[in-house]
N, C-alpha and C positions, 0 to 999 in steps of 0.2 A: 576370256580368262575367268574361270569359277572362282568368285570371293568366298568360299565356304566359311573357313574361319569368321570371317567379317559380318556375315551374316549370324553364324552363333553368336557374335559378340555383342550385334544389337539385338539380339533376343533376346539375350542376360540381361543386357542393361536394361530394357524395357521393361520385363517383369520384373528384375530385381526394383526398379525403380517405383514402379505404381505399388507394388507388396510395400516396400519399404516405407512409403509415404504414408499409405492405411497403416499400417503399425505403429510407426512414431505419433499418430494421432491418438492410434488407443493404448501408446508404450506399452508396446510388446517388445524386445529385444530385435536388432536387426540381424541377428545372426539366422532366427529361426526363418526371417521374410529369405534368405541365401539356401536355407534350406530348402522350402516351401519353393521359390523357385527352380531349383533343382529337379525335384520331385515332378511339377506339371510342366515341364520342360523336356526332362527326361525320359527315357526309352518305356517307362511304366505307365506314361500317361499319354504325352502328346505326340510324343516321340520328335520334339521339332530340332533337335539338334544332329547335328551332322557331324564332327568335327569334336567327339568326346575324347578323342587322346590330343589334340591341342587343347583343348580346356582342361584338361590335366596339367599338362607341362606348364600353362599359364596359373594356375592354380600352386603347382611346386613351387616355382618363383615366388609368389602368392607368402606361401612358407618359410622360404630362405630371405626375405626381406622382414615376416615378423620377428623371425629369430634371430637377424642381424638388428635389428631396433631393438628387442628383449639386450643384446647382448652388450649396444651401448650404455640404455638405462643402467644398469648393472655395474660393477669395477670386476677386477681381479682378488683386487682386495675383501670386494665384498662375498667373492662368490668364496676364497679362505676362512673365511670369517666362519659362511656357514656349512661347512666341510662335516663336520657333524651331524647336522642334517640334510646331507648330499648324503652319505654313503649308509650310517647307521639307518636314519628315518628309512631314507627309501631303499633301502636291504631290508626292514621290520615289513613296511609297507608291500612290496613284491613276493616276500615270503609268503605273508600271511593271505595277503588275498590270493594266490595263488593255491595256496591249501585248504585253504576254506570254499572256494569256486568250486577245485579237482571233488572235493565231497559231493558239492550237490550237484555234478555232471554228473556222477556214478549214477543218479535218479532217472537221468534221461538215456540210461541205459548205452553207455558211453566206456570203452574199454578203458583202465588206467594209465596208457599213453595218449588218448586223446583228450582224459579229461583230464588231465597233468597240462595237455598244451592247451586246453581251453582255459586255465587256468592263469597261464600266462596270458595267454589275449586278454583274459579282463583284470586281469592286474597293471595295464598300463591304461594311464588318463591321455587327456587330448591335451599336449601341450598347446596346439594352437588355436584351442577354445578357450581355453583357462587363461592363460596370459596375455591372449586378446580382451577377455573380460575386464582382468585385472589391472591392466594399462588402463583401459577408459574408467576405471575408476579411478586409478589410483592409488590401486593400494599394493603395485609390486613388488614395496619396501617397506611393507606395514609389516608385525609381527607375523600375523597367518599368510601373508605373501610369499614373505622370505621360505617358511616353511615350507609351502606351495612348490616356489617354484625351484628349492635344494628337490624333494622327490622327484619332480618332473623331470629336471636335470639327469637324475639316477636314472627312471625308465629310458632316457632317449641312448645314455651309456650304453647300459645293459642290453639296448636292442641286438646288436651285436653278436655277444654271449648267444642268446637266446633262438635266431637267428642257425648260429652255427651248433647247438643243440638238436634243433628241430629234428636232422635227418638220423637220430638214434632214437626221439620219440616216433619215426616211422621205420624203424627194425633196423637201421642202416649202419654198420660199423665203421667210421673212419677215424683216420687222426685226429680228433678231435682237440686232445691237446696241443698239439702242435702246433696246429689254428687258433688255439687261445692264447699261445706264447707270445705268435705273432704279433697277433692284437694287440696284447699288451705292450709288447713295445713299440709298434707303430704311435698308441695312443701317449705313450709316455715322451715321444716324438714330436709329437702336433701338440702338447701340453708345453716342450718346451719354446716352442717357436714361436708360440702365443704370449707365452711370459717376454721373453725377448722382445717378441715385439709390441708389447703393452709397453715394456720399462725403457726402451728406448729405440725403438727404429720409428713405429708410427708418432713419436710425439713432434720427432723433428721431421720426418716427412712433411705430413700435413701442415704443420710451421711452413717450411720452403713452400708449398704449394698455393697456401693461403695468401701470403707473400708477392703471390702473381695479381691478385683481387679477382681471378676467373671462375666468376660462378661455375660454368658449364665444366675446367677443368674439371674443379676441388668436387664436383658430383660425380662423375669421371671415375676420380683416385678411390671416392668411397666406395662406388658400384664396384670396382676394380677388386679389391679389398674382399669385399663382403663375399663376390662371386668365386675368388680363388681358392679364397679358403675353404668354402662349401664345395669347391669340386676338387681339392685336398684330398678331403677327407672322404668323400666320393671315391676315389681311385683306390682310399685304402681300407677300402671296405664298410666303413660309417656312413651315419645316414648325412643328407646334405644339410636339412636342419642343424644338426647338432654342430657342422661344419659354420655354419652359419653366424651362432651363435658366439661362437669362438673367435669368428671374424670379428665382432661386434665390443667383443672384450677387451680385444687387440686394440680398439680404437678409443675404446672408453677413457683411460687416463689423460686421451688428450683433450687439452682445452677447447677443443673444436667439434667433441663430440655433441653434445647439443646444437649445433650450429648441422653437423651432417644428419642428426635425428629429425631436425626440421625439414630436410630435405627430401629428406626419404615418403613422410608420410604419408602424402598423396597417393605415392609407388605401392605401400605396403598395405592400404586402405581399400583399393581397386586391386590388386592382386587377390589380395588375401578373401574379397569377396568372391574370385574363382574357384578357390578350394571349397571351403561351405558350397554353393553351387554344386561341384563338382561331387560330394560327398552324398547330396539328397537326389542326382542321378545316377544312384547305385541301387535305391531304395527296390525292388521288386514288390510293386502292391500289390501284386496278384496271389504273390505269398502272404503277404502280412495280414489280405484281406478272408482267406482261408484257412489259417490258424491267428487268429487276433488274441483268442483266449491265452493259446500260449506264449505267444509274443510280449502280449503286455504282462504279465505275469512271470515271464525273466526277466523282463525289465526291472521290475518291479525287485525283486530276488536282487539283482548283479548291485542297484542301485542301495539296497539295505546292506549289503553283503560290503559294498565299498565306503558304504559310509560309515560303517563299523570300524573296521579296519585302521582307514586312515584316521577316522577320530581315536581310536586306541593311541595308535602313533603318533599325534600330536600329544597327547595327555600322557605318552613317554617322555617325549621331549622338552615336557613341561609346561604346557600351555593351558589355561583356564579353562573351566565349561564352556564358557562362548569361544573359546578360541577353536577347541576340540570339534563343536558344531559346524564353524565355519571351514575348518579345513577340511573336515569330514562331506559336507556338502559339495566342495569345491572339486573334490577327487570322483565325484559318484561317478564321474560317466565312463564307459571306453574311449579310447584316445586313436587318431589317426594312423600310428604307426601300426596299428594293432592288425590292421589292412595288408600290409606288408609282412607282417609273419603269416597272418590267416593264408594268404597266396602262395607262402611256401610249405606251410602244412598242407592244401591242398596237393600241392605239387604232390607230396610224398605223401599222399594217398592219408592222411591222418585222417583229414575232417573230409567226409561224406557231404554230396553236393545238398542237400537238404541240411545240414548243421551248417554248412557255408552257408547258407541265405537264411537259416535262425543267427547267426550270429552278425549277418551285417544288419540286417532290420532293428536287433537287441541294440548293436553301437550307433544308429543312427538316430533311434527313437529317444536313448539315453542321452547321445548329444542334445538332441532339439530341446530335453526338458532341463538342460544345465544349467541355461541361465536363469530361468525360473528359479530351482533350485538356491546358485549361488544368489538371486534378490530376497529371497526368503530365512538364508542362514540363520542372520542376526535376530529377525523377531521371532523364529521360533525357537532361539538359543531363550531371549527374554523369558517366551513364555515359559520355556522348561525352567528355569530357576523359579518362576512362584511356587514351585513344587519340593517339597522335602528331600533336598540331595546331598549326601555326606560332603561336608566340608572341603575333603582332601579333594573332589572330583571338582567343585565349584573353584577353587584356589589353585590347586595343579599340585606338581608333583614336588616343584620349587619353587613355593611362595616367594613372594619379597618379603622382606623383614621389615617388619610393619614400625616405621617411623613415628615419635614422640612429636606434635606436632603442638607450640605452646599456643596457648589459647590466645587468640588476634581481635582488632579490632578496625576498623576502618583502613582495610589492609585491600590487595589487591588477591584477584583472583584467576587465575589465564587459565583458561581451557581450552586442550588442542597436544597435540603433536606434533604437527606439522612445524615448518621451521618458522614463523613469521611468530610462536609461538614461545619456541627456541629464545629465537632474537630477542624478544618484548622482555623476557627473565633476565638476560643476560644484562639490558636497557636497566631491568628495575634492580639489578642486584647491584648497579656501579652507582645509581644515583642511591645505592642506601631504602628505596620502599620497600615496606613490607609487602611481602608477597606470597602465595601456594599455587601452586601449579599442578593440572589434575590433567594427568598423561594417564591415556590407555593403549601405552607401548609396555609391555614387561621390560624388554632391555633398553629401551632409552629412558624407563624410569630407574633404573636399576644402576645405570652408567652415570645420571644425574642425583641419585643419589647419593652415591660415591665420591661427587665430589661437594657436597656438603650442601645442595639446595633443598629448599623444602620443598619437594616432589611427591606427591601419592600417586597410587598406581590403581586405578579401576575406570570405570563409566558413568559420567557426569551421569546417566540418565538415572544412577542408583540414586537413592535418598542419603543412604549412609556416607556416599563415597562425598555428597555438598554437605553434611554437616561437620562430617571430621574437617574440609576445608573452610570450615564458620561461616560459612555462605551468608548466614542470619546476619553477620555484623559485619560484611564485606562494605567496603565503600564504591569499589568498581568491580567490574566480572568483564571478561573479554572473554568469551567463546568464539573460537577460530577455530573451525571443523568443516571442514570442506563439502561435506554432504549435506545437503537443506534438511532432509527429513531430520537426521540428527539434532541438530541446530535446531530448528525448531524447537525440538522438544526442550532441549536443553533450557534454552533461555523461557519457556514456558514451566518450566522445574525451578529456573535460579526466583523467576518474579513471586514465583507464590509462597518462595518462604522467602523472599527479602522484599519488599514494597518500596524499598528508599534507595536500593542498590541500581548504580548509574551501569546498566548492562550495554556494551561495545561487543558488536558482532560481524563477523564477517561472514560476507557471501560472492559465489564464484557471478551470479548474473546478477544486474538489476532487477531483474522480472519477481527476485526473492526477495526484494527490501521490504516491500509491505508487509508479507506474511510474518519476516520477523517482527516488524512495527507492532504487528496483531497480536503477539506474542507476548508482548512487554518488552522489545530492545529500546532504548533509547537514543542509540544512531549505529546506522549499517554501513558500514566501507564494501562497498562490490567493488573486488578485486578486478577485475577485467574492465571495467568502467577508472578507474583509481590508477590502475597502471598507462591506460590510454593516455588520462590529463597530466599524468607526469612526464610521458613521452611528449606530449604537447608544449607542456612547459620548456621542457630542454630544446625544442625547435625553434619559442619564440625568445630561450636566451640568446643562442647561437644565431639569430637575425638582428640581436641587439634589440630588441623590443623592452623600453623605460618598464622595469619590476614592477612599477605602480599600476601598469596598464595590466603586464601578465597576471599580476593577482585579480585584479579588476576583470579579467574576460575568464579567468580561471573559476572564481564565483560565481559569474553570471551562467558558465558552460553546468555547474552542480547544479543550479537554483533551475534549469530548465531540464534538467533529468531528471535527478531525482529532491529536489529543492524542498517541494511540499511535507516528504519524508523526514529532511534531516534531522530534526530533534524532534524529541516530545518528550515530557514529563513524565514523574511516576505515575500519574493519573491519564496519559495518554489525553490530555489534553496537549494544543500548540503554547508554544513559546512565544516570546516577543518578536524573537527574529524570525517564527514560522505564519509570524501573522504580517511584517513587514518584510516580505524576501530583500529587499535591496539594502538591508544593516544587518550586519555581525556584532559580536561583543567575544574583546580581544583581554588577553589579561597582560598587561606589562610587570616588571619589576621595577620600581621606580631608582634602584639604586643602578641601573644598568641605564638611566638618562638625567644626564645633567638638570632639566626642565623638572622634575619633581621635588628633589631632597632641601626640605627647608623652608621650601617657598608657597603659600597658600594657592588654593583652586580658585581664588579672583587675580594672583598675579600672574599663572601663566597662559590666560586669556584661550585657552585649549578650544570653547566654543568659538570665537569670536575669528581664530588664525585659519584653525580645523573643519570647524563645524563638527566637532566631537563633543558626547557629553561622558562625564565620569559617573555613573551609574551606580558603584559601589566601591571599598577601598575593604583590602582583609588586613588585619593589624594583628600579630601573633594566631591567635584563636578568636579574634572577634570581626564579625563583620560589620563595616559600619556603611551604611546603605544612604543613597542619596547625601555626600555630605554635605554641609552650606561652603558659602564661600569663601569664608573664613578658615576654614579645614586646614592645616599646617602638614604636611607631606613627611614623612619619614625613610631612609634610606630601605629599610627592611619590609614599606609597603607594597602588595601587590594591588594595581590599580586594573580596575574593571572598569572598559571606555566601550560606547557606542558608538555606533558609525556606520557610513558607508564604506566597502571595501578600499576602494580608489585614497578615500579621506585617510583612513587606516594607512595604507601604504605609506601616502604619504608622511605621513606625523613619522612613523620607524624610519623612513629613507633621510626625515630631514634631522632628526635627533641621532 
């Protein structure tokens, strides 16, 4: 029996695997190690694959699994939301790069029906480069995401249209409307059996299914789901992605869709690395290697040419210099689908088999350099504003209405967007602290402005944006921003104009505490480290393990990760507890224990019972430090005790 397939398979994985691992050492993007494999893989180099229309089909899959995870992330609600820029953006976006392309194909001496349909091919992006990106970062719900991924949506629509156009840009006269009718109401069809089944078939499905506790089922029901829909829309003419996606939507309002996103991602991780594969075994170098000048040189064109465009179109839509840079970057490349019209413009004789191998070399050399691209947006967004740029292009087209913000003093300051961010305002706004919060969301500052927080809207990393938040007389700063580089910088911006400012930062690894330390943070919560020991916790309540012990091993588990780290001074010298790991200092209320109000620090023998000592006591506005024994206790004091953990517990578990 010939395992052909099985053999291409450990060929992928082996070079993808070795490419993959030298790349991540010198963080290069692992999409380009999927291409790069591809390519010496592929019929232009090694030729060792056998079995290139099954690494396609494994590769579609590939597709129809990001798209149905895209589609989870995502709601209905949300995808309403940005309907605006679904249809206007990406109609601005398809228009234009499509007319501005058709010109400069007129150069390569190209009739106006073939440079009209070249036109289209590079007017659509790679959905499944872009929101692969995007997912690993993070940001498919940031402002330039949503943008992002409304356009993308439009080109996968319109494939379609476009599609069923093609055979009148090759002389062909048919019904053509008639075929548009159809579509239409096919799509307005599969629009509504989506809604239906968002609002109410999949939430109770999956409810009953879950109900069963069968892992293997409830993966099952999703694959089931995500598959049908995608070959839906397959029968009826759309592409399976887009089918895909739709699927994903369907499941999104249910409570169980993070729960099947988890499931999937293994599936969409190793698929989705067939398609990249699959795309740099198209590559002909024998062409690229014989015209290189003109190769890289449309590249070079299509990638200006997109990034104009789509930054025009954000900075329609309202979006700031930086925001305009980053969407504009994010759109530069050709997109996968583009493959699928190229084929049927062959078909019908449009593009000439030499413009077919200039234009898949131009989409695949434009992909490899995406990610590059989308890591560089932001700092070369920075760099362009040190440069003289009218106001209206730096702020957009719909500023926010720039808040009265009264002048604060020992007040709090949270940076971040994210929700843990959210949360912490909502925290200081019920206990009454002063607070600003410096969001670079435009509409989540916009929507929190509204309802009456003190919200500004820019990029900690500006100077302007920390001093309108008084950063100078802040008392705490919490930077929660998910990206280290950011962060970083941030808290190395808060320390140099505040010296006394107690800076709380959060990071996604351990591996970043120090760098922030280096920085000026004064203690780092690693998120993924932090969620562990709380998971921990709830395991040692639920065996009934005595609280005194879980705090006690809960301590000891920080002090041997990241223990060394935990505090430090304004002056980045240690503390008392970073010089003794096995004692904390705790702050009590004394009017929330019986044992303090009234009674002197020699009656409640606190050393002698505990082995605690009282350290400090704060009395309105005064600290009074070391008191003697004699020290008389007041309801409204907050008392500052030393100790070991274990001792701590105990004193709160027994009072």
């Amino acid at each position: 029996m010939e395992l052909v397939i099985l053999k291409d398979i450990v060929i992928i994985f082996a070079f993808a695997t070795a490419v993959n691992y030298l790349f991540t050492k010198i963080r290069i993007p692992t999409i380009i190690g999927y291409l790069l494999t591809g390519i010496v893989a592929g019929p232009s180099l090694l030729g060792i694959i056998q079995s290139p229309h099954e690494i396609e089909f494994m590769a579609e899959i590939g597709i129809i699994l990001l798209m149905f995870t895209i589609g989870l992330e995502f709601s209905l609600n949300h995808l309403i939301k940005i309907r605006n820029i679904v249809f206007f953006g990406g109609f601005i976006q398809l228009v234009f790069t499509a007319g501005l392309t058709a010109l400069f194909a007129r150069m390569y001496h190209m009739s106006w029906g073939a440079a009209t349909f070249i036109g289209f091919l590079t007017a659509l992006s790679s959905t499944a480069l872009v929101l692969k990106i995007l997912q690993e970062r993070g940001e498919l719900t940031s402002n330039y995401g949503r943008t992002v991924v409304g356009i993308l949506i439009f080109q996968d629509i319109i494939l379609i249209p476009l599609i069923l156009l093609t055979p009148m840009l090759g002389g062909q006269t048919a019904d053509i409307g008639a075929k548009l009718l159809g579509m239409g109401s096919k799509t307005l069809f599969i629009m509504a059996l989506v809604y239906v089944g968002n609002r109410w078939i999949m939430p109770r499905v999956l409810h009953l299914i879950a109900l069963t506790k069968n892992q293997e089922l409830f993966l099952m029901s999703i694959l089931l789901v995500c598959l049908s829909v995608a070959l839906l829309t397959s029968e009826m003419g759309m592409s399976l992605a887009f089918g895909a996606f739709l699927g994903g939507l369907m499941i999104s309002r249910s409570e169980y869709s993070q729960d099947a996103f988890s499931h999937l991602i293994p599936f969409k991780d190793t698929f989705t690395s067939f398609f990249f594969v699959s795309i740099g075994m198209l590559l002909d170098l024998s062409f690229v290697g014989n015209n290189i000048v003109l190769v890289l040189a449309t590249v070079l064109l299509v990638i200006a040419i997109k990034t104009f465009v789509a930054s025009g179109t954000a900075f329609v839509l309202g979006h700031t210099f930086r925001g305009t840079i980053v969407v504009g970057f994010a759109m530069a490349q050709i997109g996968e689908f583009s493959f699928i019209l190229a084929k049927t413009g062959q078909t019908y004789q449009i593009l000439t088999d030499y413009y077919y191998q200039l234009f898949l070399a131009v989409t695949i050399v434009s992909m490899a350099a995406s990610p590059f691209l989308i890591m560089i947006a932001k700092p070369m967004a920075n760099l362009l504003l040190k440069f003289p740029i009218p106001e209206i292009w730096i702020k957009g087209l719909f500023p926010l209405k720039e808040i009265e913000v009264p002048e604060m003093q020992n007040h709090i300051v949270l940076i971040g967007k994210d929700s843990r961010s959210l949360n912490l305002s909502r925290m200081a706004s019920r206990m009454k602290l002063p607070y600003i919060s410096i969001v670079f969301d435009p509409a989540s500052a916009r929507m929190r402005q509204l309802k009456g927080e003190n919200v500004i809207y820019g990029d900690a990393m500006n100077d302007p944006i920390l001093h309108k938040a008084y950063i100078e007389t802040a008392e705490i700063v919490v930077v929660s921003i998910g990206d280290a580089i950011t962060a970083l910088g941030v808290v190395e911006k808060v320390r140099a104009m505040n010296k006394h400012a107690y800076i709380i930062a959060r990071s996604k690894h351990v591996s970043d505490i120090e760098d922030l330390y280096e920085m000026g943070a004064n203690q780092v919560i690693p998120e993924e480290f932090e969620t562990a020991i709380e998971l921990f916790e709830r395991i040692l309540k639920k065996l009934l393990i005595p609280k005194s012990e879980i705090e006690a091993a809960v301590s000891r588990i920080r002090d041997d990760n990241y223990g060394i780290f935990r505090e430090k001074d304004e002056n980045n010298t240690f503390t008392l507890t970073d010089e003794i790991p096995d004692v904390e200092i705790v702050v009590l209320k004394a009017a929330n224990y019986n044992l303090f109000p009234g009674k002197s620090l020699k009656e409640i023998h606190l050393r002698k019972q505990f082995g605690l000592t009282v350290v400090a006591v704060k009395r309105k506005d005064t600290i009074i430090e070391n008191p003697g024994s004699g020290f008389i206790f007041e309801s409204d004091d907050l008392v500052y005790i030393l100790g070991k953990p274990e001792k701590i517990a105990e004193l709160t578990e027994t009072l």
